[in-house]
TORPALUM-380635 format. One line per field, with one value per atom (N, C-alpha, C): atom name; x, y, z; residue in one letter; residue number from 0. Coordinates in Angstrom, 2 decimals, padded with zeros to 5 digits. Layout:
N
a [CA,...]
X [X,...]
Y [Y,...]
Z [Z,...]
r [A,...]
k [NUM,...]
# end
This chain:
237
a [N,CA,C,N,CA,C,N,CA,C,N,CA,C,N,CA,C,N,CA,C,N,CA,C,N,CA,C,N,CA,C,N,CA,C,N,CA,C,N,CA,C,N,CA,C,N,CA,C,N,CA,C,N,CA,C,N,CA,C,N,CA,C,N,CA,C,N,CA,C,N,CA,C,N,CA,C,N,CA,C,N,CA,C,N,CA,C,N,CA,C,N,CA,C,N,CA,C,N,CA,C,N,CA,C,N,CA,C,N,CA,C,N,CA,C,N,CA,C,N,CA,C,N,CA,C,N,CA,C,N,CA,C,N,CA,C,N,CA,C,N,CA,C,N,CA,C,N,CA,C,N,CA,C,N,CA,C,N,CA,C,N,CA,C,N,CA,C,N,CA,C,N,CA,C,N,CA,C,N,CA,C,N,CA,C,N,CA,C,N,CA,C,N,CA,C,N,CA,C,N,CA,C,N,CA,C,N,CA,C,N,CA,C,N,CA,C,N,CA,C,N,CA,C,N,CA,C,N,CA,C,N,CA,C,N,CA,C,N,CA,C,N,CA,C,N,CA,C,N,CA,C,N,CA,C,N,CA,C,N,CA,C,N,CA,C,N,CA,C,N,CA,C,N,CA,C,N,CA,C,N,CA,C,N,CA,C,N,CA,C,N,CA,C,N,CA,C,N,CA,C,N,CA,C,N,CA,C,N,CA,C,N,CA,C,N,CA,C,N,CA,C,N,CA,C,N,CA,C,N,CA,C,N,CA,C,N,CA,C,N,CA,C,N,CA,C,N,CA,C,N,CA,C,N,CA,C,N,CA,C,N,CA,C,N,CA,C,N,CA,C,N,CA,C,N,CA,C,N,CA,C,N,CA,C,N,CA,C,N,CA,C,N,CA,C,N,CA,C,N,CA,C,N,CA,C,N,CA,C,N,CA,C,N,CA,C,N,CA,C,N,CA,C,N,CA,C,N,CA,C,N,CA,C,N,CA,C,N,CA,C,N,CA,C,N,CA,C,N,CA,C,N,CA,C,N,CA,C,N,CA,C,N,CA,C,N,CA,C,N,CA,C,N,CA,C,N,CA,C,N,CA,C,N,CA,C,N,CA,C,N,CA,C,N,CA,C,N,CA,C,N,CA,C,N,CA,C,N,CA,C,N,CA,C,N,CA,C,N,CA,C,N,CA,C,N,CA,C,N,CA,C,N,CA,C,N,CA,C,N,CA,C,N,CA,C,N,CA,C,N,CA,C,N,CA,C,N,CA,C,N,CA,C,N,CA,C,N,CA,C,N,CA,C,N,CA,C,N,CA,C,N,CA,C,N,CA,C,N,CA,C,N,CA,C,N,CA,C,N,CA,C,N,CA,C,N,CA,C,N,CA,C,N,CA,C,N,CA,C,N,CA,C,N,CA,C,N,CA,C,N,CA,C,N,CA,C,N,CA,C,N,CA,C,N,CA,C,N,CA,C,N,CA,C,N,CA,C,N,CA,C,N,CA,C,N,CA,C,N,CA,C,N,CA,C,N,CA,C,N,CA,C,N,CA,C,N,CA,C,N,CA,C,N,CA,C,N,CA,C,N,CA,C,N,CA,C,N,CA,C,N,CA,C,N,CA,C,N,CA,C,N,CA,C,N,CA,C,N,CA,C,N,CA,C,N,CA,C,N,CA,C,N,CA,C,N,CA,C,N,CA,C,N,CA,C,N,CA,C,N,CA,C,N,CA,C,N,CA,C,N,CA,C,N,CA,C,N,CA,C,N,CA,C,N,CA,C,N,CA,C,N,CA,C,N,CA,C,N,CA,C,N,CA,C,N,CA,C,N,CA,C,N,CA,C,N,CA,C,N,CA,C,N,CA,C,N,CA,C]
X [000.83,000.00,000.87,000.44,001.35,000.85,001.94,002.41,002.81,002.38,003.43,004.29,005.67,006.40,007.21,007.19,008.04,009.28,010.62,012.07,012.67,013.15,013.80,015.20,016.00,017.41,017.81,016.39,016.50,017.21,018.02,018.90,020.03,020.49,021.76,021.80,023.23,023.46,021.85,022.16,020.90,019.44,019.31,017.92,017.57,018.27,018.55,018.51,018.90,019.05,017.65,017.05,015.65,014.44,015.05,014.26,013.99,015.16,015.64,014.72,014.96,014.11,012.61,012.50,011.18,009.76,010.59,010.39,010.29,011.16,011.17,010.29,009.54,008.70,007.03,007.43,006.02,005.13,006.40,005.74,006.06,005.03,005.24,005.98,007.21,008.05,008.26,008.18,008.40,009.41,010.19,011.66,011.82,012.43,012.71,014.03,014.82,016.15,016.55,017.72,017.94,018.11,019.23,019.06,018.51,018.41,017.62,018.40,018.17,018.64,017.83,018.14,017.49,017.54,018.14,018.24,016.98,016.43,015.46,013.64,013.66,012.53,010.88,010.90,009.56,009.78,008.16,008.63,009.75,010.21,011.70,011.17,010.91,010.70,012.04,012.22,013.73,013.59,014.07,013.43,014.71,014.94,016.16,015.76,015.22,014.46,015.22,016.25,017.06,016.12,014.81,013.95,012.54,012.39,011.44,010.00,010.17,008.94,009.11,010.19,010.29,009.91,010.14,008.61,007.53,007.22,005.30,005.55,006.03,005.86,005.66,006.73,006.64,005.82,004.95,003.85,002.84,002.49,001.82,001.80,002.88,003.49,002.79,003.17,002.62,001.43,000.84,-000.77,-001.19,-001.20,-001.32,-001.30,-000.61,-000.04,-000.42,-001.37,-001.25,-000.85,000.43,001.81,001.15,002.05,001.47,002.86,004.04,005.23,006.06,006.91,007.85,009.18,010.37,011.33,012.10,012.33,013.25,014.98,015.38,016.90,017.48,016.98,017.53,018.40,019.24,020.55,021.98,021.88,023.13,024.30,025.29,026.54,027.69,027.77,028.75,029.80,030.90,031.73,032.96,032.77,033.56,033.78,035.17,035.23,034.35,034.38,033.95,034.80,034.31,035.16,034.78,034.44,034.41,033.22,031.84,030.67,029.89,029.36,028.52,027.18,026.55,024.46,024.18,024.39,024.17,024.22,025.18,025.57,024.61,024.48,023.87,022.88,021.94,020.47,020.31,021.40,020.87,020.74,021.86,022.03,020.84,020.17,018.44,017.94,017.38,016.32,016.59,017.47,017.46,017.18,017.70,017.54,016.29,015.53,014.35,012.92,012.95,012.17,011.56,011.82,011.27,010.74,011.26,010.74,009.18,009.14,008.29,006.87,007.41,006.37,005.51,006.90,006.49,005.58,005.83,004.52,003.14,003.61,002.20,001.64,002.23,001.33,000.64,001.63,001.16,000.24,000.13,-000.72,-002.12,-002.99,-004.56,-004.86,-003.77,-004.20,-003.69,-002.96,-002.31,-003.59,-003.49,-005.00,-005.92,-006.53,-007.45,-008.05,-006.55,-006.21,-005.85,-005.37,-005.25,-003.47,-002.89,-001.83,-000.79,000.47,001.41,002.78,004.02,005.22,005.97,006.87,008.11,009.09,010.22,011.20,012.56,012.53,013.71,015.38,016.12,017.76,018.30,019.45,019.83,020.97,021.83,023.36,024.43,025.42,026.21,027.00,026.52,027.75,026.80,025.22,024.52,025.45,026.33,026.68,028.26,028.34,029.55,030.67,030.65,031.65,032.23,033.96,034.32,034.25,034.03,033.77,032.47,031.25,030.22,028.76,029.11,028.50,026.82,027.14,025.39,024.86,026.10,024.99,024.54,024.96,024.54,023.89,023.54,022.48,021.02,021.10,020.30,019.57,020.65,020.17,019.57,020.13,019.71,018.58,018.10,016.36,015.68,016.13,015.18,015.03,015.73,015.47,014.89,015.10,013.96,012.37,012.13,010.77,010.62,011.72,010.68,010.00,011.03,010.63,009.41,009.05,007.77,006.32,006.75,005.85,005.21,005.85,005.65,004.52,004.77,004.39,003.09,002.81,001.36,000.68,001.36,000.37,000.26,000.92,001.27,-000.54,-001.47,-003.05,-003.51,-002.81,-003.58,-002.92,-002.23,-001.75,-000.33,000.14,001.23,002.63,003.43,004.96,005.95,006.63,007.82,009.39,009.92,011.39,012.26,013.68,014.70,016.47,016.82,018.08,019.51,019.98,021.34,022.54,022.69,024.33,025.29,026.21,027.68,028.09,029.29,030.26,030.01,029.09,028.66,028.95,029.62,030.25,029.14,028.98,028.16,029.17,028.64,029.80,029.89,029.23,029.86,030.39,030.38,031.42,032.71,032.34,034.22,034.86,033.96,034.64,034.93,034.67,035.50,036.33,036.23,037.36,037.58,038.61,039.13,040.16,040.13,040.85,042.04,042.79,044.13,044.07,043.17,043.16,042.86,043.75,043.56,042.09,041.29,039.59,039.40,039.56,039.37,039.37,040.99,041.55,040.75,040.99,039.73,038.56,037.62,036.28,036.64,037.74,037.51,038.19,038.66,039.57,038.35,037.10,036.48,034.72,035.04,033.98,034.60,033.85,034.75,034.59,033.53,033.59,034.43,035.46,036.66,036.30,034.88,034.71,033.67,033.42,031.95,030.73,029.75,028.23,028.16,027.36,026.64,025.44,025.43,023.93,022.68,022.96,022.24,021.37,022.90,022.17,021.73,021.74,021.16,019.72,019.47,018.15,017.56,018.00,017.89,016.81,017.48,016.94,015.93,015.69,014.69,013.43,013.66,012.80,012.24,013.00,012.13,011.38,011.46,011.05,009.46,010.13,008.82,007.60,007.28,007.30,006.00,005.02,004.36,004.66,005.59,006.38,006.73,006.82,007.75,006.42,005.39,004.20,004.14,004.82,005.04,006.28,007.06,008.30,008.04,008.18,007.87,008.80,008.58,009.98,011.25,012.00,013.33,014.25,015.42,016.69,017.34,017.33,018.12,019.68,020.99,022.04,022.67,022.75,023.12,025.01,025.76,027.21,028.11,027.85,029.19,029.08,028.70,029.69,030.12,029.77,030.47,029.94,028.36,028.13,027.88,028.69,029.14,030.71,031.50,033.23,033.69,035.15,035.82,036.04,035.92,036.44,037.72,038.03,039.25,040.21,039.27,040.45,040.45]
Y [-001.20,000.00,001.25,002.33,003.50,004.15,004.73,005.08,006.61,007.74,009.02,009.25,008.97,009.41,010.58,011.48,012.35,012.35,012.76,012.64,013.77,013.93,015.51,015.22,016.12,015.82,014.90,015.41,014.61,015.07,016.03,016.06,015.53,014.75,013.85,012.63,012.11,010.74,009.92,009.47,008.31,008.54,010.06,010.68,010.61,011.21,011.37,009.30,009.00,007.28,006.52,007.04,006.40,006.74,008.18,009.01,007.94,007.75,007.47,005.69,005.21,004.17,003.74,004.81,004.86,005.23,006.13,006.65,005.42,004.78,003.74,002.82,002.49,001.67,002.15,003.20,004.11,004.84,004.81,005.67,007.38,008.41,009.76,010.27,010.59,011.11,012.28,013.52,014.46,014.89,016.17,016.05,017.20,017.53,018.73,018.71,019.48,019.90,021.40,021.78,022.91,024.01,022.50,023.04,022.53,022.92,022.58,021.54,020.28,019.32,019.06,019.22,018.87,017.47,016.40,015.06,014.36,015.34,014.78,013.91,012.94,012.51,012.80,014.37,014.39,016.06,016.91,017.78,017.93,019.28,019.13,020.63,020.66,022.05,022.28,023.09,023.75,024.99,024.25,025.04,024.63,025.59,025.58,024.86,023.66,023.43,023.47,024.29,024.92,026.07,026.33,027.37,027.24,027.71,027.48,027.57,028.63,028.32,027.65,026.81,026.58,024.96,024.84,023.56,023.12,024.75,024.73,024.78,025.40,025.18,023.34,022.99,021.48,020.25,020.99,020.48,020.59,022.20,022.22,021.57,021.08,019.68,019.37,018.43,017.23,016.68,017.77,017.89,017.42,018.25,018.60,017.96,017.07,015.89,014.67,014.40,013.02,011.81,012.34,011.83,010.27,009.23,008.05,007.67,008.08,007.52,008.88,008.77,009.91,009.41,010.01,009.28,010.73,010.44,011.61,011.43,011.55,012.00,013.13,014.05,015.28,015.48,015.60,015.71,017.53,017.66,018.55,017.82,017.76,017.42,018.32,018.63,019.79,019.32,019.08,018.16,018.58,018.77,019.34,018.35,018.64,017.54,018.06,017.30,017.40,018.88,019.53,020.95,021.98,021.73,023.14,023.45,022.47,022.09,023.26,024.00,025.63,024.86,025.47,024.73,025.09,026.26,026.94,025.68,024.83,024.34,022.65,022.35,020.91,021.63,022.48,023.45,023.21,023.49,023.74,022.61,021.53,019.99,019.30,019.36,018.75,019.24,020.69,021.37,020.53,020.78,020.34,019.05,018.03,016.85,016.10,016.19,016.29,017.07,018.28,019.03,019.27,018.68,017.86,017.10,016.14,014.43,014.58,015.53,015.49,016.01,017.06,017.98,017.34,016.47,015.70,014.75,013.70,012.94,013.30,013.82,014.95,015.16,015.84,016.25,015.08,014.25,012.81,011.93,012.10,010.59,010.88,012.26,011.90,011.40,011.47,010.90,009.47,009.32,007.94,007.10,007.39,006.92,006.86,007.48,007.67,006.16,006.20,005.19,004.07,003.71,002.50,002.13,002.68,002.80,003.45,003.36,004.14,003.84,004.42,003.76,005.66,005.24,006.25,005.22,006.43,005.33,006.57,006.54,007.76,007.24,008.40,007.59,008.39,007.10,007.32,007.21,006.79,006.58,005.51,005.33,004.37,004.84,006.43,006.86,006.88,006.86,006.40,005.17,004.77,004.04,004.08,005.37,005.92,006.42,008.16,008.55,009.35,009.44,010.75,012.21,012.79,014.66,014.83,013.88,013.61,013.67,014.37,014.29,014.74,016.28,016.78,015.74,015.21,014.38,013.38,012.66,011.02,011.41,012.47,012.40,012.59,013.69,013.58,012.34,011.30,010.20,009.30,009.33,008.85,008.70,009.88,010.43,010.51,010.09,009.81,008.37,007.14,005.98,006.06,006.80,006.73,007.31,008.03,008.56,007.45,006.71,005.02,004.14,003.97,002.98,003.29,004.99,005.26,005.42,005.79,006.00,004.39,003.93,002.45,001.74,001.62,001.20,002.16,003.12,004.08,003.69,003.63,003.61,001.81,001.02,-000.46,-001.17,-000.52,-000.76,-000.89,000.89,001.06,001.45,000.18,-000.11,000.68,001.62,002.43,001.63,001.74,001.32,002.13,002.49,003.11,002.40,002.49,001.91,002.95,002.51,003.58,002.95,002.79,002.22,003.33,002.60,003.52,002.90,004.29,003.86,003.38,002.97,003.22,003.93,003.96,004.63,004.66,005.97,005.56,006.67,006.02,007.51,007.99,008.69,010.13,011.23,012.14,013.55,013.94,014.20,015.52,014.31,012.80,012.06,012.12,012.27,012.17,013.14,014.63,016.02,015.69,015.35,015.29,014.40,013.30,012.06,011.39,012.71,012.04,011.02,010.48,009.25,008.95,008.09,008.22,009.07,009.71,010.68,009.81,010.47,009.61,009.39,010.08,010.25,008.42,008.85,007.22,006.08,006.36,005.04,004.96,005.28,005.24,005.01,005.52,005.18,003.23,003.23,001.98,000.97,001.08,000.24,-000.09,000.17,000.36,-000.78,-000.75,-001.78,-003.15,-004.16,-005.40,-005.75,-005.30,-005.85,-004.69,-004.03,-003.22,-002.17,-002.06,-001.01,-000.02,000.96,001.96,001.53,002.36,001.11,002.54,002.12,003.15,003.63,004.99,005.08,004.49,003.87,002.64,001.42,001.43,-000.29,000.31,001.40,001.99,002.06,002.83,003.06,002.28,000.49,-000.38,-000.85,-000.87,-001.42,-000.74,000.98,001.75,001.54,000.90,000.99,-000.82,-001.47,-002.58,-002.64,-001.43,-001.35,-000.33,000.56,001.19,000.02,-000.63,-001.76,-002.49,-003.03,-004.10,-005.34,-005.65,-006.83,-006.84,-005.21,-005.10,-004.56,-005.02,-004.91,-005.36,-006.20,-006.89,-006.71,-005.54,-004.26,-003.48,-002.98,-002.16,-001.91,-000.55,-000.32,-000.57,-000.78,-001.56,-000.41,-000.73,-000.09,-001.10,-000.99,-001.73,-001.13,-001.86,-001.43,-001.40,-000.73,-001.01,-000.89,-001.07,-000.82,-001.50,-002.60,-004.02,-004.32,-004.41,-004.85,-004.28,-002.68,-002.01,-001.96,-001.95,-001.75,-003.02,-004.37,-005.01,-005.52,-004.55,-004.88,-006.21,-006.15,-006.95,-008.33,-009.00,-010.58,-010.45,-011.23,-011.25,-012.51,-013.03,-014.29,-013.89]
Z [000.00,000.00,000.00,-000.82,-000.57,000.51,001.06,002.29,002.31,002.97,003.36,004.40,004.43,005.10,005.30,006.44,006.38,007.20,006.86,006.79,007.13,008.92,008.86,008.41,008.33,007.94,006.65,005.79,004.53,003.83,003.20,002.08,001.92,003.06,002.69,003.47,003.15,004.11,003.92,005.61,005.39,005.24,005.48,005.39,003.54,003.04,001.15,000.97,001.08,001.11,001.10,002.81,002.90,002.17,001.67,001.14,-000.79,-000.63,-002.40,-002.56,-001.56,-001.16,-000.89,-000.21,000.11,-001.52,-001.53,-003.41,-004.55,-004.44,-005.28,-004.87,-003.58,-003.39,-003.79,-004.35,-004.62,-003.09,-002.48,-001.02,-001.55,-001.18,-001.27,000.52,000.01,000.76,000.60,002.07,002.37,003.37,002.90,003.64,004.15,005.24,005.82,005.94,005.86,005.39,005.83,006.13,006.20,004.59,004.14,002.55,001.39,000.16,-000.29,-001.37,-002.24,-002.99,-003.69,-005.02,-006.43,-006.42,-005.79,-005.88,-004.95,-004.05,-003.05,-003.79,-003.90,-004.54,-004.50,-003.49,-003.20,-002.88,-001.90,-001.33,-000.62,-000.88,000.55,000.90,001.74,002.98,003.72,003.15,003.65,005.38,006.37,007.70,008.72,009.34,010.27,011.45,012.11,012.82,014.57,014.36,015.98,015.71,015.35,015.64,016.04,017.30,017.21,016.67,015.93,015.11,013.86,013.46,012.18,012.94,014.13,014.61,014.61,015.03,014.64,013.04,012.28,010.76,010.48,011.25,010.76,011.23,012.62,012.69,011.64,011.26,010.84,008.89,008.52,007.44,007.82,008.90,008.54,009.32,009.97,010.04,008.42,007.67,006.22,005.66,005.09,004.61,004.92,006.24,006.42,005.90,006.93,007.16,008.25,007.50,008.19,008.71,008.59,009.46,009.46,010.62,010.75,010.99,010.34,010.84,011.13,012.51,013.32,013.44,011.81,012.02,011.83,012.52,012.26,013.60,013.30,014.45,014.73,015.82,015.70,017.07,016.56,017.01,017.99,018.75,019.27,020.35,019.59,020.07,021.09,022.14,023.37,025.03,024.82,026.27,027.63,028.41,029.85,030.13,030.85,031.25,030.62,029.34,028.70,027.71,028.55,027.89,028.65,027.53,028.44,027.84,029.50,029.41,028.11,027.72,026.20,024.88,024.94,024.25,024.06,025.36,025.79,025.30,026.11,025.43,024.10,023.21,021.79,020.90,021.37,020.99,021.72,022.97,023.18,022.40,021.95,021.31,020.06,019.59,017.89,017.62,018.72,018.45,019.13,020.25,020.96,020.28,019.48,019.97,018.74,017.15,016.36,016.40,017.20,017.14,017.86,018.51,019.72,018.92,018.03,017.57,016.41,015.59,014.60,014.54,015.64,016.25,016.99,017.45,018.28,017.07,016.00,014.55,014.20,013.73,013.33,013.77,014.78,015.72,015.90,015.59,015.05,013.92,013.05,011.61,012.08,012.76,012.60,013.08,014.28,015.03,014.68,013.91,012.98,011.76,011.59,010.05,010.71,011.90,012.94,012.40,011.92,011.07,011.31,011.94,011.77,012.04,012.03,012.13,012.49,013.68,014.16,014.00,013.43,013.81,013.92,015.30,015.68,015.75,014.96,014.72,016.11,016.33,017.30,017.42,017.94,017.55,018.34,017.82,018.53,019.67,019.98,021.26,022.47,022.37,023.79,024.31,024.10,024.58,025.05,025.42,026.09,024.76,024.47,023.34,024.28,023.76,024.21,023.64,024.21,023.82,023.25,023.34,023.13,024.57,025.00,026.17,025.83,025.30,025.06,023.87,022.78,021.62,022.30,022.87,023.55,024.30,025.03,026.11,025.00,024.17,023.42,022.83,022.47,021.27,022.43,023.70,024.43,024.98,024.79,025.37,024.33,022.61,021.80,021.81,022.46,022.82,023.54,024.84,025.99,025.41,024.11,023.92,022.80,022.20,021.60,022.53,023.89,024.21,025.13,025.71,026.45,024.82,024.02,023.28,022.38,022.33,022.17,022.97,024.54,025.37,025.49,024.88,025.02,023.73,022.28,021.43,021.04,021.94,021.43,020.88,021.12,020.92,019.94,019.57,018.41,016.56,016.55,015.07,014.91,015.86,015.56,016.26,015.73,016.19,016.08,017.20,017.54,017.25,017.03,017.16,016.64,017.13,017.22,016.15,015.13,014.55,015.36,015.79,016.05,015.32,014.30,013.70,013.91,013.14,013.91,013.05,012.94,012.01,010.57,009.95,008.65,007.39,006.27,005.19,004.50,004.83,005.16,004.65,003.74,003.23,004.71,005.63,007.18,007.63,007.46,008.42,007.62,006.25,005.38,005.81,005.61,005.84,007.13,008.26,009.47,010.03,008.74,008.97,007.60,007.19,006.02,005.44,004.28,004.12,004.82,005.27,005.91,007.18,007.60,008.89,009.85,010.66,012.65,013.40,012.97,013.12,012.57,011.27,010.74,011.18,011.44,012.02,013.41,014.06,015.26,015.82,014.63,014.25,013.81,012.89,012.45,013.19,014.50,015.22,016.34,016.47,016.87,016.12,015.20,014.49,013.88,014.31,014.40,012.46,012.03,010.38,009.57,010.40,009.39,008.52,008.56,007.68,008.00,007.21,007.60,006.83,007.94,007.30,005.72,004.92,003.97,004.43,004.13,003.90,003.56,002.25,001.65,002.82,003.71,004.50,005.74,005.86,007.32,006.63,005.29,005.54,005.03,004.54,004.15,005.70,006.82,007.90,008.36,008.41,008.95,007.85,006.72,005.81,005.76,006.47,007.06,008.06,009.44,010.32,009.80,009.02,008.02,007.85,007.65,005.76,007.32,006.37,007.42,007.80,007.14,007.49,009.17,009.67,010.76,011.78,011.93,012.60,014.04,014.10,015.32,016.28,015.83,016.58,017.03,018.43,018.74,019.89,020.33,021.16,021.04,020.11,020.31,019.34,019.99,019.28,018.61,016.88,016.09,015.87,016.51,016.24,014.70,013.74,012.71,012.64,012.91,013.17,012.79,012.12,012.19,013.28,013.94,015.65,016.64,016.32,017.08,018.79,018.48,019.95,020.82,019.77,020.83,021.20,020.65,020.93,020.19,020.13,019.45,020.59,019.76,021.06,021.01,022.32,022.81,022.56,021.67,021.43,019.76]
r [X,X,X,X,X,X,X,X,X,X,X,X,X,X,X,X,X,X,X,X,X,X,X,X,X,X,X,X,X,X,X,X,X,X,X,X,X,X,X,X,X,X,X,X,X,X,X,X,X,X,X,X,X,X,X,X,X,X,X,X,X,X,X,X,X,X,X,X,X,X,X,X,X,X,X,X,X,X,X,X,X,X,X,X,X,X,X,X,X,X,X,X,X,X,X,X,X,X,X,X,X,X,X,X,X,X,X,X,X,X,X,X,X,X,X,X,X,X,X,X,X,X,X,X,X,X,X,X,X,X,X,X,X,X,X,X,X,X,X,X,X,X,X,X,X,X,X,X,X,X,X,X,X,X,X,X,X,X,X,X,X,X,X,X,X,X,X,X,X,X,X,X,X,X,X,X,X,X,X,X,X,X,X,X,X,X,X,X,X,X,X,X,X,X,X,X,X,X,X,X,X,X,X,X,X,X,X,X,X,X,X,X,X,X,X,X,X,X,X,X,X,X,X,X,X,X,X,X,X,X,X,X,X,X,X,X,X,X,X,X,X,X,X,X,X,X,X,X,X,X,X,X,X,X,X,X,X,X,X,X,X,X,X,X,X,X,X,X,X,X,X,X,X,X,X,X,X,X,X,X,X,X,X,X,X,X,X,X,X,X,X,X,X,X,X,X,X,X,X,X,X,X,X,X,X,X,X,X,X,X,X,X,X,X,X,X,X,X,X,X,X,X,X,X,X,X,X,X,X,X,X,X,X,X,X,X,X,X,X,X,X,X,X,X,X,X,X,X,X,X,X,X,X,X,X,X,X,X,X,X,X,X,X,X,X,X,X,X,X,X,X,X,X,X,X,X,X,X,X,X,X,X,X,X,X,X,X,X,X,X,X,X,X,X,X,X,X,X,X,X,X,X,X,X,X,X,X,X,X,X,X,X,X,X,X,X,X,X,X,X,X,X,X,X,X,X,X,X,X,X,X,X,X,X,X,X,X,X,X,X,X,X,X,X,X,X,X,X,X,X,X,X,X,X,X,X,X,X,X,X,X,X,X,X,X,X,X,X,X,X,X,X,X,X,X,X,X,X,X,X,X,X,X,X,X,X,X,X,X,X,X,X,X,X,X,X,X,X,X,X,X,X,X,X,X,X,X,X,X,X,X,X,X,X,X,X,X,X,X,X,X,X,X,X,X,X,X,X,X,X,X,X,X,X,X,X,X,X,X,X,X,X,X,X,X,X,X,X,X,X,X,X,X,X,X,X,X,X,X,X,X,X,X,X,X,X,X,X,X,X,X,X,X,X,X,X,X,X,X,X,X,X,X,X,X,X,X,X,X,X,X,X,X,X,X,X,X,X,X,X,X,X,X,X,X,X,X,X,X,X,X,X,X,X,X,X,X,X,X,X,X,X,X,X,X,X,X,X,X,X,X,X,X,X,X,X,X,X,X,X,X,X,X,X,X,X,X,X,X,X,X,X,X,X,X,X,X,X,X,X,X,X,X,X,X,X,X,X,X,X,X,X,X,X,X,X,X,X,X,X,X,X,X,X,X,X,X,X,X,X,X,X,X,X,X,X,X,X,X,X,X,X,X,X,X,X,X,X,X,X,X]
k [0,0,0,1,1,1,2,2,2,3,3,3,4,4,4,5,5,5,6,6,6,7,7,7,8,8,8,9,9,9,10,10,10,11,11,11,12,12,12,13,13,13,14,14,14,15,15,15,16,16,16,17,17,17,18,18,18,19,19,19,20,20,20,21,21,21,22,22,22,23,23,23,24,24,24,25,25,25,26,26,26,27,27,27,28,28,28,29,29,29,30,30,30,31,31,31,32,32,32,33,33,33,34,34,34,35,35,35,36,36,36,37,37,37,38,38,38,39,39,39,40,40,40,41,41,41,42,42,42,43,43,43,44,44,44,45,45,45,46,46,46,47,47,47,48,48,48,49,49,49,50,50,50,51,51,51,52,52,52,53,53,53,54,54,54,55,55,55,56,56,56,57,57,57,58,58,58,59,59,59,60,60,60,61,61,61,62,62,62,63,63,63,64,64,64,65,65,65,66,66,66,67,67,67,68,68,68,69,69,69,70,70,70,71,71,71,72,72,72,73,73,73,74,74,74,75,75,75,76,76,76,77,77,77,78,78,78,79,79,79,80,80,80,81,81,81,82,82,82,83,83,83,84,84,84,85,85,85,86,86,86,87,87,87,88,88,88,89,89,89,90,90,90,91,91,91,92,92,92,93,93,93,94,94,94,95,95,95,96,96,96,97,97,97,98,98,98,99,99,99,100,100,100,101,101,101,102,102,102,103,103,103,104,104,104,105,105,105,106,106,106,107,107,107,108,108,108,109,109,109,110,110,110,111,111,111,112,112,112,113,113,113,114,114,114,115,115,115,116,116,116,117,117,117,118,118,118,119,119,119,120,120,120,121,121,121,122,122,122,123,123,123,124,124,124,125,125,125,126,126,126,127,127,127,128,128,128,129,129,129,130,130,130,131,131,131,132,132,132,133,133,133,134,134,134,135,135,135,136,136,136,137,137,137,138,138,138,139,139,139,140,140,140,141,141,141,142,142,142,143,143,143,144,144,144,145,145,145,146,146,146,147,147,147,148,148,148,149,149,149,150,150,150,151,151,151,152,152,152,153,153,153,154,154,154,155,155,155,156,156,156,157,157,157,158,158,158,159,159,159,160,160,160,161,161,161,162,162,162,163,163,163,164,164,164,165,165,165,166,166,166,167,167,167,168,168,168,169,169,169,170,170,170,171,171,171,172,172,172,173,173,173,174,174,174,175,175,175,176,176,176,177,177,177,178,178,178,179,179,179,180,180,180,181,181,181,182,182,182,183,183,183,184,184,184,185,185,185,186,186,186,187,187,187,188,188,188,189,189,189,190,190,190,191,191,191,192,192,192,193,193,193,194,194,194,195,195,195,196,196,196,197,197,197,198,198,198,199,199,199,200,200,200,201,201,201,202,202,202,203,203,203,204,204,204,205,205,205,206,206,206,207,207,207,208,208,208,209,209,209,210,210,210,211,211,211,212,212,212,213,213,213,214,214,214,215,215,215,216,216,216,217,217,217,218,218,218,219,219,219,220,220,220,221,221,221,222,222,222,223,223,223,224,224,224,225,225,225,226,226,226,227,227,227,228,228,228,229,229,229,230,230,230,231,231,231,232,232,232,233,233,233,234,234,234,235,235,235,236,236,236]
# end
């Protein structure tokens, strides 16, 4: 059955990916983006969403639209050790990454309810699970797992499903630009995932787009690790 999904942080990486996917299955996909991409397969609403009213704008999407799934990867990153992390900073990394997801579903869930029909599926990441100089992002990704696994457990009744994919290490243009070929970033990231390499875009939104799909009706609440291995370490023998 075709399907409307809407996609924050759609113009690239795995958002542009699920997007490119979702499209090809004959689902109408809508994207919110800061900027705008001629490659995006559907509407793209271009909105700074570290604003707050460019929230209510995106409620009021996907009021509009009835929008039957939301997928909340819109993310900001602000990467500073312990010591020199200003509230300012944690503040703006919750808002951006919280304060979509929140608005987006709230929009979503009379139509969803409505249609007995629906699917969240919030990205999350591989450093909830302890990064360094990552303190405000992981608390963030962290409390968008904690709003799968409470929102799950509220709508588990009535036809809607929550779940959450957390990355690992995935080439993405803002992950190359900040860890380029041969660079020490790299090596690091990759000493760190036991299958040696970085995931694609492609197979991340390969998995959120099974959790999409009715096949995946019977998921709910759960965090799918997509990583190689990462968030479970290398063996020791």
């Amino acid at each position: 059955m075709k399907r409307t999904f809407l996609i924050t942080g759609a113009s690239k990486g795995i958002g542009l990916a699920l997007a490119q996917r979702l499209s090809k299955q004959g689902h109408v996909v809508i994207g919110i983006a800061r900027n705008p991409n001629a490659e995006f397969p559907g509407p793209l609403h271009t909105l700074d969403l570290s604003k707050r009213e460019a929230n209510e704008d995106l409620a009021t999407i996907v009021r509009d639209s009835n929008v039957d799934g939301v997928i909340n990867n819109v993310g900001l990153v602000r990467a500073e050790p312990l010591g020199d992390i200003a509230v300012e900073t944690l503040e703006d990394v919750m808002r951006v990454n919280l304060h979509p997801a929140l608005m987006a579903v709230q929009a979503a869930l009379p139509g969803m309810r409505m249609r007995g029909w629906g699917r969240v599926v919030n990205i999350s990441s591989l450093t909830v699970l302890g990064s360094v100089q990552r303190t405000s992002y992981a608390a963030a990704k962290a409390a968008l797992v904690s709003f799968t696994r409470s929102w799950a457990l509220e709508l588990a009744p009535t036809g809607i499903t929550v779940n959450a994919v957390s990355p690992g290490p995935t080439e993405t243009e803002l992950f190359r630009a900040n860890n380029p070929i041969g660079s020490e970033g790299e090596a690091r990231y990759l000493a760190g995932v036991p299958m040696g390499r970085f995931g694609r875009p492609d197979e991340l939104a390969a998995a959120i787009e099974f959790l999409l799909s009715d096949d995946a009706a019977f998921i709910t609440g759960q965090t799918l690790h997509v990583d190689g291995g990462a968030s479970i370490g290398k063996s020791a023998l």
